[in-house]
Structures are given as structure tokens and as C-alpha cells.
Residue, then its C-alpha position, 0 to 999 in steps of 0.5 A: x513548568x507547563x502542562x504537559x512537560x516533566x523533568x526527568x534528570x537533566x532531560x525534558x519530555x513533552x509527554x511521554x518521550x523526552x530528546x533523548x530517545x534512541x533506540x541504538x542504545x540497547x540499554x535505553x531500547x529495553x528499559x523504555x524505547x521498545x515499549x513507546x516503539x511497540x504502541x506506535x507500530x500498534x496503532x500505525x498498523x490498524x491506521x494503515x491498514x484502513x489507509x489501504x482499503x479506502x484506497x482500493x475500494x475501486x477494485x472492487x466497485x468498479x466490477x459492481x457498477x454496471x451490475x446497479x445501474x451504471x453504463x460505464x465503458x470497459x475503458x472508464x471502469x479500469x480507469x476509474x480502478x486506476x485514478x487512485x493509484x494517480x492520485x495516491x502516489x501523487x499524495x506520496x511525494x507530498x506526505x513523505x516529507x510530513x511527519x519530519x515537517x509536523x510530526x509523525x502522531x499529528x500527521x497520523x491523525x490528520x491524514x487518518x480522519x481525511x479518510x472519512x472525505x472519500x467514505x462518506x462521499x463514495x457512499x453519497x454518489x454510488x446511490x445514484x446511476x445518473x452520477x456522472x463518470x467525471x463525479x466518480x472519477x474525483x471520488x476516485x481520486x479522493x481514495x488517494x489520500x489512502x495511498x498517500x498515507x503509505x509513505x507518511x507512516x513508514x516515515x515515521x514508524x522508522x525512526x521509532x527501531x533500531x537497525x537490527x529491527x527496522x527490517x521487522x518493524x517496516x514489514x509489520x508496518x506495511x505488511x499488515x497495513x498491506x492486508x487492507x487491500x485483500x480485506x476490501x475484496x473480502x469485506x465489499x461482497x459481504x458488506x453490500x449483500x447486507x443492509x447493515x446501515x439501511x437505515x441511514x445509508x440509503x435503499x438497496x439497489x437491484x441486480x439484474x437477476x434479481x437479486x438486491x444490494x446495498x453498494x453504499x455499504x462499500x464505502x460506509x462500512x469503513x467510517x466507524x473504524x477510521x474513526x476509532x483509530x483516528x481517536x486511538x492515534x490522537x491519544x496513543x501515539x507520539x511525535x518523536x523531537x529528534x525525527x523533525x526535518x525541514x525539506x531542505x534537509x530531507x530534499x539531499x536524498x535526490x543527490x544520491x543515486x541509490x535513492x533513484x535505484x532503490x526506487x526502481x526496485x521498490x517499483x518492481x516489487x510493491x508497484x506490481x503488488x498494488x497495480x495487480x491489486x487493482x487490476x485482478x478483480x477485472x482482469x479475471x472478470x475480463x480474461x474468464x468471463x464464463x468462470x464466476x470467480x472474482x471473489x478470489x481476487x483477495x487471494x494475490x493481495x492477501x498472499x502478497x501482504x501476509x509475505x511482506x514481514x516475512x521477507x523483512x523478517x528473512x533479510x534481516x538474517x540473510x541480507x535484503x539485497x540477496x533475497x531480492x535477487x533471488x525472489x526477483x528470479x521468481x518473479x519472472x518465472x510467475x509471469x512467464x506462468x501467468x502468461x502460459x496460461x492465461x493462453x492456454x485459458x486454464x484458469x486455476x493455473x492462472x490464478x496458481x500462477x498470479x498468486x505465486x507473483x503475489x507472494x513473490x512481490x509481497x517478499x521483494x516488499x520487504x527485503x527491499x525495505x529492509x535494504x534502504x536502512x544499511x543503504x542510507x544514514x538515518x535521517x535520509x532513510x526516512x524520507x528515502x522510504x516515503x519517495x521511493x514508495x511514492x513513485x512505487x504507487x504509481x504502479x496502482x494506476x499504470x497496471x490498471x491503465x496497461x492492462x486495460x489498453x492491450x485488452x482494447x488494442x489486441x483483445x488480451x492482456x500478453x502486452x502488459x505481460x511482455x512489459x512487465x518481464x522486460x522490467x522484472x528482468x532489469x530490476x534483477x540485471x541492478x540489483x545483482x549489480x549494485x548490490x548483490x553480487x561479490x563486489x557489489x558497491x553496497x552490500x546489505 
């Protein structure tokens, strides 16, 4: 017999699984599905997490460049906050169908390690205030691979749950893995202030009042991590044998409407969540210039991804597609408060304000993940959670990008405001259609 298989009974593992996994089985679930689910979801948690901070970490450089050196325009730093949301939801529609192609502990590993290509590039170029826009750009653009990442691993933490825990499991996934984002606004600050890799990583640059820092850190304080988790999934997870699809199988979800409307409500919730992750930063540096508080940015992130369990959590009970409704409701009335007083200047009611949208999206997050497993049979909701979180990302680069063109054309950001309420109104006007209302065509 090979290496590596044992014979239990009349079932083979490779391994510590075997063809028989099913969690539906409570019998199996208890005696052994949960404990293999559990490890999995542990490890994924901490991989996607770092997988969302190298996909931010120009939401917070972006601030930092001309501060070292850097002559970029208003234009280019939203831009270059913005090229990871390209890149990261073109990598989406790519790494949703891998796990089902090469397996979801192998892809896990791969895609983690990849991370280090942006680290330690990042790193390299920042030292330098010659680099060039387009040389910051493709570093950038690199961060994708982080956003990528998203779509892969709720493909396959899915398989791993029952039905009546996959709402649960997909918020721990992403939610957590979510807080990646606020971490790297929290973490960056501290990390440049301190040479804690001086010694490799290159000399400190100075501020213009005179202060020092080493900006490097920013990208370099991730390496160590990615490379202990990646080492941690090569040997802690595992490749489901009944999770693998080809892409023609995976493919028929785009016959099914509900595919393309779950898509614009996930777009609704975790495009705004990304986009306004991106954005913040500047937004606040731009809109209140006199008030030094772009260190709060990692508030809205934080709020957002700590609530997105919590709304997996809540639809299990309740029902996603109502929880979606009513929190969609919310989310207009956030905005409307966003707008009020970002013209009025008030800034701690902006920041209420845009928090409380934070909460909204972090809660629709979940309650519209939750909503995919009772829409779509199993095998299609896996790849169904990957494109729809694929087209969601794009968010992280049409936020930026609006916010940073009504800034230049009309000197405010009301524009993209105005934009988004228009489309937070209809997400409600389909949810309430398709799903939640008393004869919906799908109820969950």
C-alpha cells in the first residue's frame, strides 16, 4: 500500500480524510467531520487575514508617500490605493475555481507563499523617492493576489460545514480574515515609527517635521507571518476528495439568475466594505485636512469585520435574506448621515456616521453569505461564493477611484455619495423582491 494511505474498513484516506466525509451526517460531523472542519477553518482564518493586509497596505502608504520623499499627484495616490482592488478582483474570478481544480489545502499554500512577492517588493521600492508611479503601480497591483485570496478560501472552508453551520463558519472565515484590513491601518503607523528591521531592511527616511521613519517596515512587517502560516497550512490542512470540480462543472452557475443577483448584493455589502476600506484613510485626509485623524481609519474596517460573524451568526437564526433587508435599510440611512455631515464639516459626526456604514456592511457580509448555501445546492455554492465575491472586490478599486474623481470635478466627495445611495436603494427594492418578502421566489 503507498505511503501516505491507510484502509479503514472498506474506506480509503489520503491522509487524514478519507472519500466519505460528509458533515450532513451528524453522526460523522461529531465523531470526526468537526474536529478536521475546525483545524481547517483555524489555519484559513490566520491565512486570510494576512491575505487582507497585504492587499491593503496602500490604503495606508498611499497617505505616507509624499510625506518620505514621493511627488505624487491627488489623482495617482487614490489610484495607486485603488490598483489593488483591480488586480485583487481580477485574481477572484481566477482563484474561485482552484480549490475545485487543485485542491483547497494545496491552493491555500501557494497562494499564501505568493504573498511574499508583494512584501518584499514593496519594501525594495518604497526606499526609494525616484521610483517611479508606474514601478508603484505594478506593486500595487501585485497586493492583488491578497484580494484574490478571498474567493479561494471560502470555496473551500465551505465544503468543510454542514448547512446549519456554514452560515457561522463563512463569518469566522471572512470576518476574521476581514480584520486584516483594520490591522494594517492599525499596525503600519507603529510599524514605520520603529526600526524593528533597520538592520536588513534598509535606513529611515525623514518627515518633513522632522521626524524619522522607516516605511519599509510597512510591507516587511508582514513576511515573517506569511511565512509561518504558509508552513502551518502545508501541514495542518487538508484537500477534501469530494470538493473537486472541473470548470465546466463549476461554470453552470452562470445559467442561474440568483448567481448574478446574489452577486449585486454581496457588491452592495463587501464592495462597500473594501472600497470604504481603501478610501478612508484619504477621504478623511482630504474632506478635514485640519483634523489629524487618519489614524482612526481602522475603526470603519475593524467595525465592519468584527460584525460579519455576527451577521452569519444572527441568519442562521432569523434568515439571511431578511437581515439583509433590514440592515440594507440601515445602510441608506448611514449614508444619508455621511452625507449631512461631511456638509455640515462636523467630523465626529462623519466618522459616527461612516463607522455605522461600516457596521452595516460588515453584518449584510455575513447575512448574504449565509443566504448562497439554501439558495444553490452544494456543489454550486461553492464556486457561487467565490464569483460573486469576485465582482464584490471590484469595489476596492471603484470606491477609491469615485471618490477620488468627484473630489477633483466638484472639490467634494457628495457625488459618489449620491451614487452609492442610488444602488444601496435598489439592493434593497431586490432583496425584498426576490427574497425577502411574503412570496418571495426563494425564501431563506
Amino acid at each position: 500500500m503507498k505511503a501516505g494511505v491507510e484502509r479503514t474498513g472498506s474506506t480509503v484516506r489520503q491522509g487524514r480524510i478519507g472519500a466519505d466525509w460528509d458533515p450532513e451526517n451528524e453522526h460523522f460531523w461529531e465523531v470526526e467531520g468537526k474536529r478536521h472542519a475546525s483545524r481547517n477553518l483555524w489555519i484559513s482564518i490566520p491565512a486570510l487575514f494576512l491575505a487582507f493586509a497585504v492587499w491593503q497596505i496602500w490604503s495606508v502608504i498611499a497617505v505616507k508617500l509624499n510625506d518620505v520623499g514621493f511627488s505624487f499627484t491627488q489623482t495617482e495616490l487614490f489610484t495607486l490605493a485603488a490598483i489593488p482592488g483591480l488586480s485583487g478582483a481580477t485574481c477572484r474570478l481566477f482563484f474561485t475555481f482552484m480549490p475545485g481544480l487543485v485542491g483547497g489545502k494545496n491552493w491555500t499554500v501557494i497562494s499564501t507563499a505568493a504573498l511574499l512577492l508583494p512584501a518584499v517588493g514593496i519594501g525594495v521600492a518604497i526606499q526609494n523617492p525616484e521610483t517611479s508611479f508606474m514601478t508603484m503601480a505594478l506593486m500595487a497591483a501585485l497586493c492583488g493576489i491578497g484580494g484574490g485570496n478571498f474567493s479561494s478560501s471560502m470555496a473551500n472552508i465551505h465544503f468543510f460545514f454542514p448547512r446549519r453551520a456554514k452560515g457561522t463558519a463563512n463569518g469566522l472565515n471572512a470576518g476574521l480574515g476581514n480584520l486584516g484590513v483594520s490591522a494594517v491601518q492599525f499596525i503600519t503607523p507603529i510599524a514605520i515609527g520603529a526600526g524593528m528591521v533597520t538592520g536588513i531592511a534598509g535606513a529611515s527616511q525623514q518627515l518633513p517635521t522632522g521626524g524619522e521613519v522607516w516605511i519599509q517596515n510597512a510591507a516587511y512587517v508582514w513576511v515573517i507571518p506569511i511565512v509561518i502560516v504558509t508552513i502551518a497550512a502545508f501541514f495542518g490542512m487538508d484537500n477534501l476528495p469530494n470538493a473537486k470540480q472541473s470548470i465546466s462543472e463549476q461554470a453552470m452557475i452562470f445559467k442561474n439568475k440568483h448567481t448574478w443577483i446574489m452577486t449585486w448584493l454581496y457588491t452592495m455589502c463587501f464592495g462597500s466594505f473594501i472600497g470604504y476600506s481603501a478610501a478612508f484613510p484619504l477621504l478623511i485626509k482630504s474632506e478635514f485636512p485640519e483634523v489629524n485623524a487618519v489614524g482612526l481609519a481602522f475603526l470603519g474596517p475593524l467595525v465592519g469585520a468584527s460584525f460579519r460573524p455576527v451577521g452569519g451568526w444572527i441568519s442562521d437564526k432569523l434568515g439571511g435574506a431578511m437581515v439583509t433587508f433590514w440592515d440594507t435599510l440601515i445602510m441608506i440611512l448611514a449614508t444619508i448621515g455621511v452625507v449631512f455631515f461631511l456638509n455640515t464639516h462636523h467630523f465626529i459626526g462623519f466618522l459616527t456616521m461612516f463607522i455605522l456604514l461600516f457596521f452595516t456592511t460588515g453584518i449584510a457580509n455575513g447575512s448574504t453569505f449565509r443566504m448562497i448555501p439554501f439558495i444553490f445546492e452544494a456543489k454550486q455554492a461553492a464556486p457561487v461564493l467565490g464569483f460573486t465575491g469576485a465582482i464584490a472586490a471590484f469595489g476596492a478599486f471603484l470606491i477609491p477611484k469615485l471618490f477620488g474623481w468627484s473630489i477633483s470635478q466638484t472639490g467634494s466627495a457628495n457625488v459618489a455619495l449620491y451614487i452609492f445611495l442610488g444602488y444601496y436603494g435598489l439592493s434593497l427594492l431586490i432583496c425584498w423582491y426576490y427574497y425577502a418578502r411574503k412570496n418571495a421566489e426563494v425564501k431563506c
